[in-house]
MDAnalysis code that builds the backbone (N, CA, C; Angstrom):
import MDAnalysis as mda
import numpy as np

u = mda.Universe.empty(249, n_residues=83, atom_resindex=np.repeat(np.arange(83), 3), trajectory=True)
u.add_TopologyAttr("name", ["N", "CA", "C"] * 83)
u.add_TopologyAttr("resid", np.arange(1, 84))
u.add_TopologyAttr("resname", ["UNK", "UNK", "UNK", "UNK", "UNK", "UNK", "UNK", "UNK", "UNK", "UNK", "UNK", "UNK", "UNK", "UNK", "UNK", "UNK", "UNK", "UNK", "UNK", "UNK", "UNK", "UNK", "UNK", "UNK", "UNK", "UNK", "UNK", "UNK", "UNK", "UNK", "UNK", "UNK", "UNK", "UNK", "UNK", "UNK", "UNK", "UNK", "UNK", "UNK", "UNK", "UNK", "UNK", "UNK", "UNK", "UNK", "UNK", "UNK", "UNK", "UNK", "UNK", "UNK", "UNK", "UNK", "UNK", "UNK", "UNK", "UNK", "UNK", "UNK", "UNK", "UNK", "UNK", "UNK", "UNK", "UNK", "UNK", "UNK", "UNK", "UNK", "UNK", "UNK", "UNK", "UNK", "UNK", "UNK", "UNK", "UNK", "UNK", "UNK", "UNK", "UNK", "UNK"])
u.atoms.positions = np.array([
    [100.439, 81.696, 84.230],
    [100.420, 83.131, 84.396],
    [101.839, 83.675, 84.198],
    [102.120, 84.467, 83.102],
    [102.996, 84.941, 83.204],
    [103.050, 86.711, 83.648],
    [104.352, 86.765, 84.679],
    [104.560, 88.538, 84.858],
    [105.316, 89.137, 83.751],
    [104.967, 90.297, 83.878],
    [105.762, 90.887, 83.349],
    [107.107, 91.403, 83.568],
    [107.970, 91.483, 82.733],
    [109.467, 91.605, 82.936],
    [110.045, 92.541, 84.224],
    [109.512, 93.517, 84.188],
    [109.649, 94.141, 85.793],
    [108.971, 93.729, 86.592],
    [108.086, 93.387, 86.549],
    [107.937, 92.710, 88.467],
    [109.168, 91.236, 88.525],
    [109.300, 90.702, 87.158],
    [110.288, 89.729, 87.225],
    [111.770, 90.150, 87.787],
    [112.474, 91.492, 87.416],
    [113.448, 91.760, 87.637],
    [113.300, 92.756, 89.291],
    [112.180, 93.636, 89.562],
    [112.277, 93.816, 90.578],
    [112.006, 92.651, 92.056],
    [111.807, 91.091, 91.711],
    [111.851, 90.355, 92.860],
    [112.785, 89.959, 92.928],
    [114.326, 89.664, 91.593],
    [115.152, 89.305, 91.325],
    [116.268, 89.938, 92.856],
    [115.477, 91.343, 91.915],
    [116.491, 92.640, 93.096],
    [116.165, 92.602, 94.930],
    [115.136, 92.581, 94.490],
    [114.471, 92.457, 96.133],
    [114.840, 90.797, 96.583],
    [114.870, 89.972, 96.049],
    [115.189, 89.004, 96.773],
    [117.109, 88.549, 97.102],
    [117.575, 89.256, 96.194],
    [119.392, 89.506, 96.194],
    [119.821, 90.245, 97.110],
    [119.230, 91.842, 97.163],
    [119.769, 92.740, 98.324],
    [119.076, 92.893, 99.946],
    [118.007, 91.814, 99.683],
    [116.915, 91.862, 100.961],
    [117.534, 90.718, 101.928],
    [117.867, 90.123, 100.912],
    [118.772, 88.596, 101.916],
    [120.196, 88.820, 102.104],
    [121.032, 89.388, 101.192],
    [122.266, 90.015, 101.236],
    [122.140, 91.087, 102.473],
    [121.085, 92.005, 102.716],
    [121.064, 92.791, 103.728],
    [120.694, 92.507, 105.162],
    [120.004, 91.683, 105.105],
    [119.922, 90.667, 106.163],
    [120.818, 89.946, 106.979],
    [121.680, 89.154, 106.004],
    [122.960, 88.432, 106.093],
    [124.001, 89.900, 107.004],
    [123.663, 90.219, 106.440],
    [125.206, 91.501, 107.278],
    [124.385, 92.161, 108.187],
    [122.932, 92.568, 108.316],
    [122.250, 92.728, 109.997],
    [121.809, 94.333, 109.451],
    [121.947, 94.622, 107.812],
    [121.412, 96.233, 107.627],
    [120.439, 96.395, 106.998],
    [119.519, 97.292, 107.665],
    [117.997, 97.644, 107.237],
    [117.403, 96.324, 107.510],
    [117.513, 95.572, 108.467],
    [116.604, 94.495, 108.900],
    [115.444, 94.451, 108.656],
    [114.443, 95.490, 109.334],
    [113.008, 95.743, 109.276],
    [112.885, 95.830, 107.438],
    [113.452, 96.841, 106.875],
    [113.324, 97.178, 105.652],
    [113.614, 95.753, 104.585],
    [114.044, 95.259, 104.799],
    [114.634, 94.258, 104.142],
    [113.657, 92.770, 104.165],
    [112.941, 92.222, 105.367],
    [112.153, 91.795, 105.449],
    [110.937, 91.589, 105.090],
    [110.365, 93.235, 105.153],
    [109.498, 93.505, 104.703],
    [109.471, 93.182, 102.912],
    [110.219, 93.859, 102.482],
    [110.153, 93.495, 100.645],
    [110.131, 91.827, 100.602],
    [111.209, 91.116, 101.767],
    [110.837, 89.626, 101.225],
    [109.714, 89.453, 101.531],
    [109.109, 89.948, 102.861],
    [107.736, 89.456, 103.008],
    [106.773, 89.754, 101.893],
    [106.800, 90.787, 101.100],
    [106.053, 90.786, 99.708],
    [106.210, 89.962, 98.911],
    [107.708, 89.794, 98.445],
    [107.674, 88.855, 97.471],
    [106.890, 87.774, 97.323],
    [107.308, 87.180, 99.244],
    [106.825, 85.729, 99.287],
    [105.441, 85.672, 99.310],
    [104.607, 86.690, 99.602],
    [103.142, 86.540, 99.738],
    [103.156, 86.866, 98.179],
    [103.168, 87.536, 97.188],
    [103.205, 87.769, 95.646],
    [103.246, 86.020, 95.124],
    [104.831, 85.634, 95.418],
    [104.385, 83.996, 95.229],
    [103.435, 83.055, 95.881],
    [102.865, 83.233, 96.683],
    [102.191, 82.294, 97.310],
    [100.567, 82.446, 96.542],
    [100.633, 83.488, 95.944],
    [99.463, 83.977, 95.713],
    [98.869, 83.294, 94.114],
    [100.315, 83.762, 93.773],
    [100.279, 83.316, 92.141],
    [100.953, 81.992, 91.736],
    [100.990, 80.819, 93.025],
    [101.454, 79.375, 92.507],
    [99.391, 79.031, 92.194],
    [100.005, 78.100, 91.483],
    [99.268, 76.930, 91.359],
    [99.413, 75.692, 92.235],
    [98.206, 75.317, 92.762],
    [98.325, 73.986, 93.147],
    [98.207, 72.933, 92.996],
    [99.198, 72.136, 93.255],
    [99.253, 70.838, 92.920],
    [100.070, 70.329, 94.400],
    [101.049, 68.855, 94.513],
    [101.119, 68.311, 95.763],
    [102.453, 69.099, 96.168],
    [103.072, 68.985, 94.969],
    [104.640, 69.827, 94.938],
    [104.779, 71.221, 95.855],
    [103.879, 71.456, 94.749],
    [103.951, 73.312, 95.312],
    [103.279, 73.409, 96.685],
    [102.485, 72.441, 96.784],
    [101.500, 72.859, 97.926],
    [102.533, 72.497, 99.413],
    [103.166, 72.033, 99.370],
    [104.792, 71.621, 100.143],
    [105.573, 72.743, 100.519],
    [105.625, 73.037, 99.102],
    [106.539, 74.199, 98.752],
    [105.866, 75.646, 99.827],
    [104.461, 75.782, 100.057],
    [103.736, 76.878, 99.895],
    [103.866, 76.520, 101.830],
    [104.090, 75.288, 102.328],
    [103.927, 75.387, 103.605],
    [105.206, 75.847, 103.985],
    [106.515, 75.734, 103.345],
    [107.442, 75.819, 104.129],
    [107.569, 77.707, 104.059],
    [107.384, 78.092, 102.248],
    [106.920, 79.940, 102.195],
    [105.979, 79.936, 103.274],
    [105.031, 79.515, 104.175],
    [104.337, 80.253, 104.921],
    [105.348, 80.663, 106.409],
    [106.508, 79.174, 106.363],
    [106.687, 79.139, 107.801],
    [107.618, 80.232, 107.688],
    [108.623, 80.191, 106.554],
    [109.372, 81.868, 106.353],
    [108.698, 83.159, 106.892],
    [107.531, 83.245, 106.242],
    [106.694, 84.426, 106.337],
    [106.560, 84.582, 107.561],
    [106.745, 83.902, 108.788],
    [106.229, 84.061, 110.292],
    [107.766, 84.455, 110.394],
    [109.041, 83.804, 109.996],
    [110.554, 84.261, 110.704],
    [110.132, 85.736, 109.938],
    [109.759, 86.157, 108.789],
    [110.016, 87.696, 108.483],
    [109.245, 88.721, 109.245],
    [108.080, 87.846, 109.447],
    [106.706, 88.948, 110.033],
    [107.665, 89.524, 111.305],
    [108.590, 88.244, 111.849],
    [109.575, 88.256, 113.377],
    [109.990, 89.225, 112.747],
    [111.033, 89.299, 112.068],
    [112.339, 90.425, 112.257],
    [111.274, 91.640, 111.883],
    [110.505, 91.881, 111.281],
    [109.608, 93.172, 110.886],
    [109.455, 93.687, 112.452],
    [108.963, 93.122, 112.953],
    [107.970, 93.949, 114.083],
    [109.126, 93.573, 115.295],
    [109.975, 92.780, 115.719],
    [111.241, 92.755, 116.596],
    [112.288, 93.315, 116.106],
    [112.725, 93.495, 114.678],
    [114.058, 93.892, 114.574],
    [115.330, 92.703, 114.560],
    [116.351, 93.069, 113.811],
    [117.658, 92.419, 113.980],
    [118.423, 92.359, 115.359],
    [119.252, 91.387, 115.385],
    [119.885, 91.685, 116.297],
    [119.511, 91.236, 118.270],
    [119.926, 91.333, 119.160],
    [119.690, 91.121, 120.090],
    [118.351, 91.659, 121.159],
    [117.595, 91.239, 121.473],
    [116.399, 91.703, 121.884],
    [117.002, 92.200, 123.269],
    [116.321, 93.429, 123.528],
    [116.494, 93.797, 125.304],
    [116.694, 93.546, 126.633],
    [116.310, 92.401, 126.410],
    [115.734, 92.095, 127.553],
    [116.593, 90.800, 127.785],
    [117.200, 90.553, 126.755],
    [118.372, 89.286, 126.883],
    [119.734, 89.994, 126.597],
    [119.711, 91.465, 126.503],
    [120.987, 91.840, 126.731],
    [121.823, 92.250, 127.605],
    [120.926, 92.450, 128.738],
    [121.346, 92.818, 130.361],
    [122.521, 91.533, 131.089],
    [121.987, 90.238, 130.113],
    [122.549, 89.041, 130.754],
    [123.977, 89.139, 130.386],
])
């Protein structure tokens, strides 16, 4: 299956400034979210075989750290900042 050249260059982008934005702690939620597309976009459109299917467990276990920062946010949670 091949994509076409823009969805190729927009995961390029989304996966450069989504992890780059991450890395420095800005637009957390926002930033997550686009990887969380990407990675479900790939998971969708591998093929399986033993390789990928490896490959597809460790993209799932990502997808649970992003689903995290989506719905918690960056940064220090509340309730451990009083300490």
């Amino acid at each position: 299956m091949r994509l076409p050249w823009l969805i190729a260059f927009l995961v390029i982008v989304i996966e450069s400034l989504g992890s780059l934005a991450l890395l420095i702690g800005f637009a957390t939620r926002l930033s997550a979210l686009g990887l969380i597309t990407v990675m479900v976009g790939a998971i969708l459109t591998s093929h399986e075989t033993l390789m990928i299917s490896l490959k597809l467990i460790r993209a799932k276990k990502w997808l649970i750290v992003k689903q995290t920062l989506v719905l918690k946010g960056g940064g220090l949670n509340k309730e451990y900042s009083s300490r």
